[in-house]
C-alpha positions in Angstrom: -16.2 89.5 -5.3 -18.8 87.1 -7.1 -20.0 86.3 -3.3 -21.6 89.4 -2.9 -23.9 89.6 -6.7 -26.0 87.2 -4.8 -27.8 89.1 -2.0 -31.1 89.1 -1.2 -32.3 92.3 -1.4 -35.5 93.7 0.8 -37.7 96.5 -0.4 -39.8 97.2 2.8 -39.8 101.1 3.7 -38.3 99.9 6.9 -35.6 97.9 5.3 -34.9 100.7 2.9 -34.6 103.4 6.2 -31.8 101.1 7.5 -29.5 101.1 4.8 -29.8 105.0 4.5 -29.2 105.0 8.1 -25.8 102.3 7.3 -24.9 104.0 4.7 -25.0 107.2 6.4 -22.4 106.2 9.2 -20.2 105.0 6.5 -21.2 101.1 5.8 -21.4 99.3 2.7 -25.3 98.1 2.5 -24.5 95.4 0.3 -21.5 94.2 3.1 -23.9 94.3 5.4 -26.3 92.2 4.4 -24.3 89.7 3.0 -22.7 89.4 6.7 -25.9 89.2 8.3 -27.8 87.0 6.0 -24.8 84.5 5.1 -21.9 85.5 7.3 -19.8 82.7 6.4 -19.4 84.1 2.9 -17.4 87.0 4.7 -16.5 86.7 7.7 -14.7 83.5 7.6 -12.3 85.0 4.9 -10.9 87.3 8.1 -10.3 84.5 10.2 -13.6 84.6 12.2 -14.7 81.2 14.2 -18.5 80.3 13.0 -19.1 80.5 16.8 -18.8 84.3 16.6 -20.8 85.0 13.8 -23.1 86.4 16.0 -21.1 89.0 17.7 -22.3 92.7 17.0 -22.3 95.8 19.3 -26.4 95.4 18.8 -26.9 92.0 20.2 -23.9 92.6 23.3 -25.7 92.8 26.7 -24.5 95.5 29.0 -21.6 97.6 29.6 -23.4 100.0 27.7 -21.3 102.8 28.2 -17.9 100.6 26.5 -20.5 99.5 23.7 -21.2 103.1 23.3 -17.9 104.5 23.0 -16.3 101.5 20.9 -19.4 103.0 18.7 -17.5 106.2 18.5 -14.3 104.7 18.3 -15.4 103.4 15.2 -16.5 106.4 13.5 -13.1 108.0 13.9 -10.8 108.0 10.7 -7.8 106.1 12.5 -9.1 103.4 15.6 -6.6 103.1 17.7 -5.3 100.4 19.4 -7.2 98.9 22.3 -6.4 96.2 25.1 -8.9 94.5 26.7 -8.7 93.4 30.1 -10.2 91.1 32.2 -12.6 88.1 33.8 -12.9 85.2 31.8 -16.5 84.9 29.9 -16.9 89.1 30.8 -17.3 89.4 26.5 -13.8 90.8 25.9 -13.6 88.6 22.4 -17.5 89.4 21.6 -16.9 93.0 21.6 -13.0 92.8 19.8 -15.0 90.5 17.0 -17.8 92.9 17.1 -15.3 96.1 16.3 -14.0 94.3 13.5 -17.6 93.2 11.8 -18.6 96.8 12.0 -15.4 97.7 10.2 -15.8 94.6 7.5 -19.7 96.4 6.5 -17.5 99.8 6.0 -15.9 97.5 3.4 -11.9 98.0 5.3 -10.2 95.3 3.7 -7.2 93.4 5.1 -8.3 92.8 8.7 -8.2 89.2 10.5 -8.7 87.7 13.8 -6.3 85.3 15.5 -6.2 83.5 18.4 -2.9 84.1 20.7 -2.3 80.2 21.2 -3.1 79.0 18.3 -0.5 81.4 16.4 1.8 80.4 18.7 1.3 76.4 17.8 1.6 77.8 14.0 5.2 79.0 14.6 6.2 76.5 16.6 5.2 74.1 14.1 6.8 75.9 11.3 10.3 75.1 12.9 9.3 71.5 12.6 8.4 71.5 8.7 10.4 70.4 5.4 7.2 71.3 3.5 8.4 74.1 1.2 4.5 75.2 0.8 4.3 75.5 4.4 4.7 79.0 6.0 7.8 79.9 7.9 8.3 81.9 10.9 9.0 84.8 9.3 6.2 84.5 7.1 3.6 84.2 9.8 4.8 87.3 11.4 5.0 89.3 8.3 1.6 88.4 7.7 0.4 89.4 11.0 2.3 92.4 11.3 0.8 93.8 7.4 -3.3 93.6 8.4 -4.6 96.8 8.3 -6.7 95.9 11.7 -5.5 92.7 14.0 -7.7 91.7 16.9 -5.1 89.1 18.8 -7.1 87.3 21.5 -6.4 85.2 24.5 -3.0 86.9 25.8 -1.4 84.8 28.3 -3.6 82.2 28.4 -0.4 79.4 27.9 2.9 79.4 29.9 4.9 82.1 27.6 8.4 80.8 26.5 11.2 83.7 25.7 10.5 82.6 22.1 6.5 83.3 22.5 7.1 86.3 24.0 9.5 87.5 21.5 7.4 86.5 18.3 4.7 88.4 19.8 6.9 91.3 20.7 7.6 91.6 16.9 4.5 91.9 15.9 3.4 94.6 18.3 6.1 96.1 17.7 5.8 96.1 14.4 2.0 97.2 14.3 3.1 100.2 16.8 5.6 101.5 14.8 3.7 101.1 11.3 0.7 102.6 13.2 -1.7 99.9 12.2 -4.6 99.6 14.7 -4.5 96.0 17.1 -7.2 94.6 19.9 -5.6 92.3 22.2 -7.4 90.9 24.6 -6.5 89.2 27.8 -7.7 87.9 31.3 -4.5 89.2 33.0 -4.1 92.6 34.0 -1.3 95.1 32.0 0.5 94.7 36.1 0.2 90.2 35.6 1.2 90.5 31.8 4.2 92.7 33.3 5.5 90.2 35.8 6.4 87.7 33.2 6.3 90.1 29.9 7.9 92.9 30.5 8.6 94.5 27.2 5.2 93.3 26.0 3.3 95.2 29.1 5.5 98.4 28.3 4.1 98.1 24.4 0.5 97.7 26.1 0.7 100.6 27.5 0.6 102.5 24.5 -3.0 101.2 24.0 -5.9 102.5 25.3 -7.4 100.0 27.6 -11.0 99.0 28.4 -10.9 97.0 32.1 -14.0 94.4 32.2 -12.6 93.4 36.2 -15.3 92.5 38.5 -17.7 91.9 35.2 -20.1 89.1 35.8 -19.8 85.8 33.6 -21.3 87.0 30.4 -21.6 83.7 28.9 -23.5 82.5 31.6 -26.3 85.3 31.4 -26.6 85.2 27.6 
């Protein structure tokens, strides 16, 4: 909490007319400024690269009309879940990050971003541990099943083993059933991710998804 006495604080009419208009649509002005001034001092405690600091609904180009409704989205008083689908570099991960930035300035606590692969190294390593002060298995999917708001990215992008694919299928699972809002994101389509994933592609299909096929390189155009 001490991170956030610090915080520069601007008195321009126009800076004043901002956080009215934040704290009208339910952010924290303080939040906000802290993430935009030193992000780091926030966002890295929900798991956030430094390379998507940047990410907001603002500064995404095109696709207004998904920008727009994940705007909406947001506003509701339960998000649901969402799956992303799509090209490579189409801004799948800029716009999950971006959902959960806008819910950090709301001040929603318990939220964290994880990439597929790399959770999957985590337990694979934690069979392979005799540190007690490690985390086990269990642990790591406990933990990702209690966020109040997951955004799981990069779905499919490794060959899946049955023991991938059934870690994973706890945790959706378990999010479904305890009704905790997830983003997952991936550059196969629900019809790929069920040729291989079966019971993982039946979950998806709970989720409301947004398709970014045929969407040019967005990477490449920033």
């Amino acid at each position: 909490a001490g991170d956030l006495l610090y915080v520069w604080w601007c008195g321009t009419y126009q800076c004043q007319r901002e956080r009215a208009q934040r704290k009208r649509e339910g952010m924290t002005p303080i939040l906000t400024e802290t993430v935009e001034k030193r992000p780091g001092a926030i966002l890295s405690k929900h798991g956030i690269p430094e390379k998507y600091y940047h990410c907001t609904l603002d500064s995404f180009k095109g696709l207004g009309k998904t920008v727009d409704e994940l705007r909406q989205l947001i506003k509701q008083p339960v998000l649901p879940s969402l799956f992303f689908t799509g090209n490579s570099g189409s801004g799948k991960t800029h716009l999950a990050i971006s959902v959960l930035i806008e819910l950090v300035k709301k001040g929603k606590i318990n939220m964290w971003f994880q990439d597929i692969p790399e959770l999957l190294l985590r337990l694979r390593e934690s069979h392979q541990t005799t540190n007690e002060d490690d985390f086990k298995e269990y642990e790591i999917i406990d933990k990702m099943r209690g966020h109040n708001f997951l955004v799981l990215d990069d779905l499919g992008a490794e060959k899946s083993s049955e023991y991938a694919i059934q870690a994973l299928q706890l945790i959706i699972n378990g999010r479904l059933s305890d009704m905790k809002p997830t983003i997952i994101t991936s550059n196969l389509s629900l019809a790929a991710i069920n040729e291989t994933m079966p019971r993982i592609a039946s979950r998806l299909s709970e989720y409301k998804t947004k398709s970014f096929k045929d969407v040019p390189d967005y990477r490449k155009n920033r």
